[in-house]
C-alpha positions as CSV (number, residue, x, y, z in Angstrom):
1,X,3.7,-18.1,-14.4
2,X,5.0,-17.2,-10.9
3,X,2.0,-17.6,-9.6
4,X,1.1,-20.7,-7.2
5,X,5.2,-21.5,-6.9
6,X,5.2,-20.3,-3.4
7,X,2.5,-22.1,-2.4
8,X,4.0,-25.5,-4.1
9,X,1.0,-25.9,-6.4
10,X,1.4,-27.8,-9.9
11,X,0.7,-26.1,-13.0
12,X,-2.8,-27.2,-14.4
13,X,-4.5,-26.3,-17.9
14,X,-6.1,-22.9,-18.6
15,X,-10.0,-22.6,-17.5
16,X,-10.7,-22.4,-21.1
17,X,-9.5,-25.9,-22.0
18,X,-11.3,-27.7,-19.1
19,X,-14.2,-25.8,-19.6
20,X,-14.2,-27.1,-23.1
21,X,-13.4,-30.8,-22.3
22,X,-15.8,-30.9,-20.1
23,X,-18.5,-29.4,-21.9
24,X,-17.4,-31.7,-24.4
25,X,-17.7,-34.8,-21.9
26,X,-21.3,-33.5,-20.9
27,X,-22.6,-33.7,-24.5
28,X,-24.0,-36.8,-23.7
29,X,-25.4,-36.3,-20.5
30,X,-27.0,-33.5,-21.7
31,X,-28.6,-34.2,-24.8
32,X,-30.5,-30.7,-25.3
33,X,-27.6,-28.8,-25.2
34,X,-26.3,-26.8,-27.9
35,X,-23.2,-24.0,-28.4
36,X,-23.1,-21.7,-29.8
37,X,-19.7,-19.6,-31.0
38,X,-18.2,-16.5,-32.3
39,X,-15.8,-17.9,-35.1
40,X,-13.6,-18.3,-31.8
41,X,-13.5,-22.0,-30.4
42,X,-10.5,-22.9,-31.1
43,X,-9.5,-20.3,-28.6
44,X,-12.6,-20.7,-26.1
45,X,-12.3,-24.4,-26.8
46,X,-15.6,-24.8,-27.6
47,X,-14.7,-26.6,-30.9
48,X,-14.0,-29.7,-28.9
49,X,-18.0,-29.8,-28.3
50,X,-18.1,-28.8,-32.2
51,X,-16.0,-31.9,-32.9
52,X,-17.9,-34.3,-31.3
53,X,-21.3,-32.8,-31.6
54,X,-21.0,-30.2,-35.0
55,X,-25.5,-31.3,-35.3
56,X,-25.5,-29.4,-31.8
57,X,-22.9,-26.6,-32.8
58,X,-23.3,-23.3,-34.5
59,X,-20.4,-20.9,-35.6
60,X,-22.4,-17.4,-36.1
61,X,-19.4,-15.6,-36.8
62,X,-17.8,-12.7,-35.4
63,X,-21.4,-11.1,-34.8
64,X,-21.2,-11.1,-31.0
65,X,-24.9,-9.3,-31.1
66,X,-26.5,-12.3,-33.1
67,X,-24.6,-14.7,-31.3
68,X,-26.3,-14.3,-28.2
69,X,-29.7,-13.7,-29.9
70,X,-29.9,-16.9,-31.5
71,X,-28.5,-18.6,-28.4
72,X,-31.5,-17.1,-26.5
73,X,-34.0,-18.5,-29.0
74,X,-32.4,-22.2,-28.8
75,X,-32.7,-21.1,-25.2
76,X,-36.6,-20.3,-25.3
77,X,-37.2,-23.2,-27.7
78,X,-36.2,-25.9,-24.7
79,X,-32.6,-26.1,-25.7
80,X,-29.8,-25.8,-22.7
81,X,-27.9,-23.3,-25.0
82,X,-23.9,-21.8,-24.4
83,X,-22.8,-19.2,-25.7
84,X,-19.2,-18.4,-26.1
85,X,-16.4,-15.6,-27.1
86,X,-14.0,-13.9,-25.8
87,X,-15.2,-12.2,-22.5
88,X,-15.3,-8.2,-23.7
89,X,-16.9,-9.0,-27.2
90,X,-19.4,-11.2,-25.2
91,X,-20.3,-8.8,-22.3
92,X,-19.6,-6.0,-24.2
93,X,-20.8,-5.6,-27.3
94,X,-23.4,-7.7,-26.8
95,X,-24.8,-6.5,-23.6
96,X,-28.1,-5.7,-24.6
97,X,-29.0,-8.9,-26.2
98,X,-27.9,-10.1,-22.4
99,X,-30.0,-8.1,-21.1
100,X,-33.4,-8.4,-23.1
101,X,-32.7,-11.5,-24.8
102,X,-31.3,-13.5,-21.7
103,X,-31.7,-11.5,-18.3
104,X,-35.4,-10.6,-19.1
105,X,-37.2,-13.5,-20.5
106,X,-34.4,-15.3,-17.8
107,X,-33.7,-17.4,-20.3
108,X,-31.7,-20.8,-19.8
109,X,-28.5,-19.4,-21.7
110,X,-25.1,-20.0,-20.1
111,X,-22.6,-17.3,-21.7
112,X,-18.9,-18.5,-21.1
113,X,-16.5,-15.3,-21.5
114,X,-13.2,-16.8,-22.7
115,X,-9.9,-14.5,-22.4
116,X,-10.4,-13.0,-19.6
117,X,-8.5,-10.2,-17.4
118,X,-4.9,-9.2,-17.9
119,X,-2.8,-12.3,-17.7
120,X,-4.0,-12.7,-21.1
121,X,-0.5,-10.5,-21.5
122,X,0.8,-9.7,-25.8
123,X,-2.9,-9.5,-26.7
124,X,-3.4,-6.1,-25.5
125,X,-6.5,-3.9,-23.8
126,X,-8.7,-4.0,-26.3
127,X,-8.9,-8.3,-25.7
128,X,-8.8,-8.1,-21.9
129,X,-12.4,-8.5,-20.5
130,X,-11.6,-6.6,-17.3
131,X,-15.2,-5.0,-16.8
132,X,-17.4,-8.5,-17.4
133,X,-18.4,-9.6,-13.8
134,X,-19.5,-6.3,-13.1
135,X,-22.1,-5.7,-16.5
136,X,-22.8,-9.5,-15.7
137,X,-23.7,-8.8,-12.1
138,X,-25.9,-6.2,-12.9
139,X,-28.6,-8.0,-15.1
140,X,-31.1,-9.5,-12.8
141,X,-31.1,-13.0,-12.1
142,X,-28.0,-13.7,-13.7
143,X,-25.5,-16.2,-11.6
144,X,-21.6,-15.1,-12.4
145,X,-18.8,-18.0,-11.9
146,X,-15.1,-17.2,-11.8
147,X,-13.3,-21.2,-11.3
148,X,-9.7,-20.6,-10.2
149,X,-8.2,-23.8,-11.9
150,X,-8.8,-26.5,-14.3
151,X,-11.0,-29.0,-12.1
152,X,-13.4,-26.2,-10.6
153,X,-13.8,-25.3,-13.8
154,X,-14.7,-28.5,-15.0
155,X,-16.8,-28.9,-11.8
156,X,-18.7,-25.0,-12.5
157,X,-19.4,-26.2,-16.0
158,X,-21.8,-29.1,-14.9
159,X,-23.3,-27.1,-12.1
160,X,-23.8,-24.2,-14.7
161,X,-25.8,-26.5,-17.0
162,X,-27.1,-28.1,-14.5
163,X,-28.9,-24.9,-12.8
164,X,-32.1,-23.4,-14.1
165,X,-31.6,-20.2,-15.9
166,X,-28.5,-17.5,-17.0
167,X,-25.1,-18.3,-16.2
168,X,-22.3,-16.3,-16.9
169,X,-18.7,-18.3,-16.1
170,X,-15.4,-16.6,-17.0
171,X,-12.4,-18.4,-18.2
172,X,-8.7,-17.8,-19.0
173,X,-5.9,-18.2,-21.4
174,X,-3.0,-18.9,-19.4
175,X,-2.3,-22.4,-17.7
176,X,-3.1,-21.9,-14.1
177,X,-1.9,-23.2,-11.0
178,X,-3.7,-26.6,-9.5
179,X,-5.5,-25.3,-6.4
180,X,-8.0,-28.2,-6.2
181,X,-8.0,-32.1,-6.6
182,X,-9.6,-34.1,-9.7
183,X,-12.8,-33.8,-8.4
184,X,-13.7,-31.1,-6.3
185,X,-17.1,-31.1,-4.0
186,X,-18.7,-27.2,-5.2
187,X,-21.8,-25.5,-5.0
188,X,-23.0,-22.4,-6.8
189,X,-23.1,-20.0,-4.1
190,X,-21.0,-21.4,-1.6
191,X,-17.3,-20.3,-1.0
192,X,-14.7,-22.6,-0.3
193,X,-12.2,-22.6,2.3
194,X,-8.9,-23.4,1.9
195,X,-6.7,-22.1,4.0
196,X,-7.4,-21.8,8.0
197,X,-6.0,-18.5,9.7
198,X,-7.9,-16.2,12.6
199,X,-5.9,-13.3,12.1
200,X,-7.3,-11.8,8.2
201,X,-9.3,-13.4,5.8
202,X,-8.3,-13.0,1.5
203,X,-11.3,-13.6,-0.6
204,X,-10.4,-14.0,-4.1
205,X,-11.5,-15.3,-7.2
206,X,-9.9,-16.8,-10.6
207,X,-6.1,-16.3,-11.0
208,X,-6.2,-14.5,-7.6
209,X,-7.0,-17.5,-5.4
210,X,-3.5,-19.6,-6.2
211,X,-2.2,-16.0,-5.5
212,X,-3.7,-15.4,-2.0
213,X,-2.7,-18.9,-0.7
214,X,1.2,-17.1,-1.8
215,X,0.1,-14.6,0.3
216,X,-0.7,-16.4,2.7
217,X,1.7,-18.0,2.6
218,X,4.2,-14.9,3.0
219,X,2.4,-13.1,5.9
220,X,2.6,-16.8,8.1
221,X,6.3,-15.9,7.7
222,X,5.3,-12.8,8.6
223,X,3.4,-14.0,11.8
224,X,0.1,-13.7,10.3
225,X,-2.1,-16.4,9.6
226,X,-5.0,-15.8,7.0
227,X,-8.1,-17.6,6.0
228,X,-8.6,-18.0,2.4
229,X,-11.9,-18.0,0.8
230,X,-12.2,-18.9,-3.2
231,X,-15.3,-17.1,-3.9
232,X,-16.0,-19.2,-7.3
233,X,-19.5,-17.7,-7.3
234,X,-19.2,-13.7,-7.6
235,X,-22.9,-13.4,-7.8
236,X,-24.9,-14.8,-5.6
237,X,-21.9,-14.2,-3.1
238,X,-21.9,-16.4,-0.3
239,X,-22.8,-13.5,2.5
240,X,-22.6,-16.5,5.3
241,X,-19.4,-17.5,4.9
242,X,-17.9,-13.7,4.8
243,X,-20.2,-12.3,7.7
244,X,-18.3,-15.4,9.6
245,X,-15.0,-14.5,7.9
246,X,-15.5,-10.5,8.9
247,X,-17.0,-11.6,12.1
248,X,-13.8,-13.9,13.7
249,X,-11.0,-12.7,11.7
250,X,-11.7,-8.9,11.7
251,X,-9.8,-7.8,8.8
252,X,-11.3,-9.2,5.2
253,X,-9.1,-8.2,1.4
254,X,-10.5,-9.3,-2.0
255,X,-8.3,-9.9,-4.8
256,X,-9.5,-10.2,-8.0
257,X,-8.1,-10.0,-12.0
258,X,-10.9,-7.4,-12.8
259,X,-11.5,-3.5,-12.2
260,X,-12.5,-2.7,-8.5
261,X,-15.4,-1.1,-9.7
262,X,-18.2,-3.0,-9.5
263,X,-16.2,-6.7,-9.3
264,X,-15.8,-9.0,-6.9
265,X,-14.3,-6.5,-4.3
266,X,-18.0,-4.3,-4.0
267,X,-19.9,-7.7,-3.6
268,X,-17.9,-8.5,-0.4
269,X,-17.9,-5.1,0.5
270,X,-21.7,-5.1,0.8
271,X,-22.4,-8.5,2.4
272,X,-20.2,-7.4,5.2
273,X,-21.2,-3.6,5.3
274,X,-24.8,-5.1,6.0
275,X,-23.8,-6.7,9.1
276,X,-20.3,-6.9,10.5
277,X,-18.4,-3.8,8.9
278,X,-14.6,-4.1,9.3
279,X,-11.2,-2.5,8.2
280,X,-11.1,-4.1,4.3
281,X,-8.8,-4.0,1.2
282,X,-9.0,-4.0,-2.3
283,X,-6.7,-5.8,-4.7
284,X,-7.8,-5.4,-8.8
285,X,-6.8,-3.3,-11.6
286,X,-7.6,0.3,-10.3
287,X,-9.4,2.7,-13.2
288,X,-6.9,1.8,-15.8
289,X,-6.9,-0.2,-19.1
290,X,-3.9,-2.3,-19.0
291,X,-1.4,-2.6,-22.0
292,X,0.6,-5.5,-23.9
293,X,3.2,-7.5,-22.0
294,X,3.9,-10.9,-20.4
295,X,1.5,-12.5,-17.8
296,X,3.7,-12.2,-15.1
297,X,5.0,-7.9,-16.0
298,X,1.3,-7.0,-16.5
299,X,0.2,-8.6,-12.7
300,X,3.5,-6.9,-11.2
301,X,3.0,-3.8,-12.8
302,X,-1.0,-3.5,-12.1
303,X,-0.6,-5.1,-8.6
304,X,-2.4,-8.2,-8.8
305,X,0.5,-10.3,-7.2
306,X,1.0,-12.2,-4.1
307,X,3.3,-9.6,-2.8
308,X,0.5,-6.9,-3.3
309,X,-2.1,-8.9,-1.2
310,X,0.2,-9.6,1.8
311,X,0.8,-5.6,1.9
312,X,-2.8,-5.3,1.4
313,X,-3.6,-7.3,4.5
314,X,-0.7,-5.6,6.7
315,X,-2.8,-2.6,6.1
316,X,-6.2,-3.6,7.3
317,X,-4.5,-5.5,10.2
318,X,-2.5,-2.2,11.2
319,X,-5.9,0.1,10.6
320,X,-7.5,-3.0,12.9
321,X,-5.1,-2.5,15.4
322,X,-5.2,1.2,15.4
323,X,-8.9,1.0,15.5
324,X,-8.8,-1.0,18.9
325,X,-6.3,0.8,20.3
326,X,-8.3,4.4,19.5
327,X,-11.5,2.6,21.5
């Protein structure tokens, strides 16, 4: 993948498989947790739990529907439960087992949506979860986790067990980009900054963050030099850290592997509409299902590449610019 190159980041594993070696690793440490699967862990990796623990592992088959249903019992009967498939069989067809079964008693379920976005290229639309964070998002009390490499996502997985009550963390096919260290210092609901800059600020999740620090890297040629938040945490969204971001660099874009609708993008939007509006952009797939292709042709074709974002945030700067200049 292209991505991350520019930036001189090492290729890491896929979410998926350091999700599932590290719920594999926390078997032990937690000793009521159970996962559950939709005849799909090889790919969401959850058979590496299976291996180690198949007394605390349960196959329901490709029953998506059930899946979560019995994962919400183990939940109510004091079990730390996971549930896992593919992200649009898990958030879609099962979303209303989410919603009474999970969101409603707020039950201590932690769904893992495995496949997720566009990059998962041949596959097709009908495998790419493209709509997840936003039905996750909506069900009260839920907490939504996007890690952008293989140790946040290894990092997210504890913290996700860890907190009281439903999780939802999406993960990805493709081997990603390295964007963190072995052991990285998160917290649900706090953003982390990685790149300084005063003059725009990227927020991005998933696959997106290695490609705003590209970006960033692009528009420093450029002149421009750009903060760069990894929102991990879609919901809550860290409203501190972007009222500061809107506040002293003036220009904010979001970039996310997900529709604009209702994603990543209308979170930011609202933290900073509520107190420091400014000129913003959106980078995401745009009202489309995408088709079949290669990682790297479906992210140039839908727009979800470095390239994109540095235009992106030449055209909130310029509409900043215009702005002052109109006072």
């Amino acid at each position: 993948m292209e991505i991350g190159k520019r930036s001189g980041l090492a290729e890491g594993p896929a979410t998926r498989n350091a999700f599932g070696d590290a719920l594999a690793e926390l078997g032990a440490a937690f000793p009521a947790l159970v996962v559950v699967d939709g005849d799909v862990g090889n790919s969401t990796r959850t058979e590496v739990f299976g291996k180690r623990y198949p007394e605390r592992f349960f196959n329901m088959g490709i029953a998506e529907s059930n899946l979560v249903s019995v994962a919400a019992g183990l939940a109510l009967s004091g079990h730390v439960s996971v549930a896992s498939s593919f992200a649009c069989f898990l958030t879609c067809n099962a979303y209303d087992q989410i919603r009474m079964g999970v969101g409603f008693p707020h039950a201590n379920v932690k769904l893992v949506g495995s496949h997720a976005g566009i990059s998962i290229g041949e596959d097709g639309p009908s495998q790419m979860g493209i709509e997840d964070l936003a039905l996750m998002s909506s069900v009260p009390g839920m907490v939504v986790l996007v890690p952008a490499d293989g140790p946040s996502a290894r990092a997210l997985t504890r913290l996700m067990l860890e907190h009281d009550g439903p999780v939802y963390m999406r993960t990805g096919r493709p081997a990603v980009p390295l964007v963190y260290g072995p052991e990285p210092d998160l917290a649900i609901g706090r953003a982390e900054r990685l790149r300084e800059g005063g003059d725009a600020t990227i927020v991005a999740c998933g696959l997106m963050v290695a490609a705003a620090l590209d970006a960033a890297v692009i528009l420093a040629e450029r002149g421009l030099e750009c903060r760069v938040l990894d929102m991990h945490t879609v919901k809550p969204v860290d409203a501190r850290a972007l009222v500061a971001a809107a506040r002293e660099t003036g220009a904010v874009v979001t970039a996310e592997e997900h529709l604009l609708d209702g994603g990543l993008g209308a979170a930011v939007a609202r933290a900073i509409a509520r107190e420091v509006p400014c000129p913003m952009g959106f980078v995401g797939v745009d009202d489309t299902y995408a088709e079949s292709g290669t990682p790297d042709a479906l992210l140039e074709k839908y727009g979800l590449t470095p390239g994109h974002i540095a235009a992106a945030v030449e055209r909130v700067v310029a509409l900043r610019a215009a702005r002052a200049g109109a006072v």
